[in-house]
N, C-alpha and C positions, 0 to 999 in steps of 0.2 A: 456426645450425647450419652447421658445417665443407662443403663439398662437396667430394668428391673430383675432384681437376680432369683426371683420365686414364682411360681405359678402362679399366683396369687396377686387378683386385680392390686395396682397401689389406690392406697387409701385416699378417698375421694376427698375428706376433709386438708388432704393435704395440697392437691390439686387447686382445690376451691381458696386457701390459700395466697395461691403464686399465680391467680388472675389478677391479671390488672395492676402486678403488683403486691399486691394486699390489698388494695383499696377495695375489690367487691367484697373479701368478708371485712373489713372496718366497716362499710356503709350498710352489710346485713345485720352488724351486730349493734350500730348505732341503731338503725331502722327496727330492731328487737325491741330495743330497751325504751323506744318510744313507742311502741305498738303496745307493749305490755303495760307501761305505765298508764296512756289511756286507759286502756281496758279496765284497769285496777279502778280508777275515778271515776269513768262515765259508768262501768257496767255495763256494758255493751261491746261486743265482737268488733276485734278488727282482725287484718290477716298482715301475710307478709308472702310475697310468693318468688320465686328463686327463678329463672327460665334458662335453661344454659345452649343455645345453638351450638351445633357441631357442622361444619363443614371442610370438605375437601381443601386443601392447599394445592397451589400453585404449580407443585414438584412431583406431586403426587403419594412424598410421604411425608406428609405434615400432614395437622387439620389447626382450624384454626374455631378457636373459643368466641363464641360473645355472648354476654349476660345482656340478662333485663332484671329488674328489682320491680318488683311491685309492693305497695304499701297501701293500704287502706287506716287510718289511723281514726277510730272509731270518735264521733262526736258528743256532746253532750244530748238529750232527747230536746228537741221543740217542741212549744206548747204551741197549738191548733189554736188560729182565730178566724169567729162565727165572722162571717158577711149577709148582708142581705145582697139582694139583687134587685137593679131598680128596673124600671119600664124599657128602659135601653138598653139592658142587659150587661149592666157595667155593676161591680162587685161595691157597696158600698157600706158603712160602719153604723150609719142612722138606718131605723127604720122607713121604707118606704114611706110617701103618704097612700091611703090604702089598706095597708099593711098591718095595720094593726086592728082593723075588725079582722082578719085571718087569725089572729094573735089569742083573741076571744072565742071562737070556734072550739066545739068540744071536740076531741080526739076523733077520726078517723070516717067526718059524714059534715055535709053543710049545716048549717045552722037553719 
């Protein structure tokens, strides 16, 4: 086993690394460059988030690493669509029958 020969924590970018391999930073820096690139075209926020567990080994001088990735990859916006609501209370595209003397009513009092 390596020892670090300095007071001086080693560099976490190097640790992060020789997780998993390489494969957790290949899948942060894929998972970057598509977080970023949404964001570039929707205009809208996404994140990316890193979680690194630390626990106790076996032996009791190990500890042992697990990641999580989180990715939110920002969408384009939807556009809202109007429903009526009929007598049954089911959301529907036509106007009620009914519905449209409500429709004719001046702003904010019965007719």
């Amino acid at each position: 086993m390596a020892e670090h020969p300095s007071d001086e924590p080693r560099d976490f970018a190097v640790v992060l690394c020789e997780l998993s391999r390489g494969t957790t930073n290949a899948l942060l820096s894929k998972f970057l460059r598509d977080v970023t690139a949404a964001v570039k075209e929707t205009q809208n926020k996404g994140s990316l988030t890193f979680t690194l567990e630390v626990a106790p080994g076996e032996d009791g001088d190990t500890v042992i690493f697990t990641d999580k990735i989180g990715v939110k990859v920002p969408q384009h916006d939807r556009k809202a669509t109007l429903f009526f609501v009929n007598r049954q209370g089911d959301p529907v595209r036509d106007i009620p029958q009914g519905a449209d003397l409500l429709l004719n009513q001046p702003m904010g009092g019965a007719a």
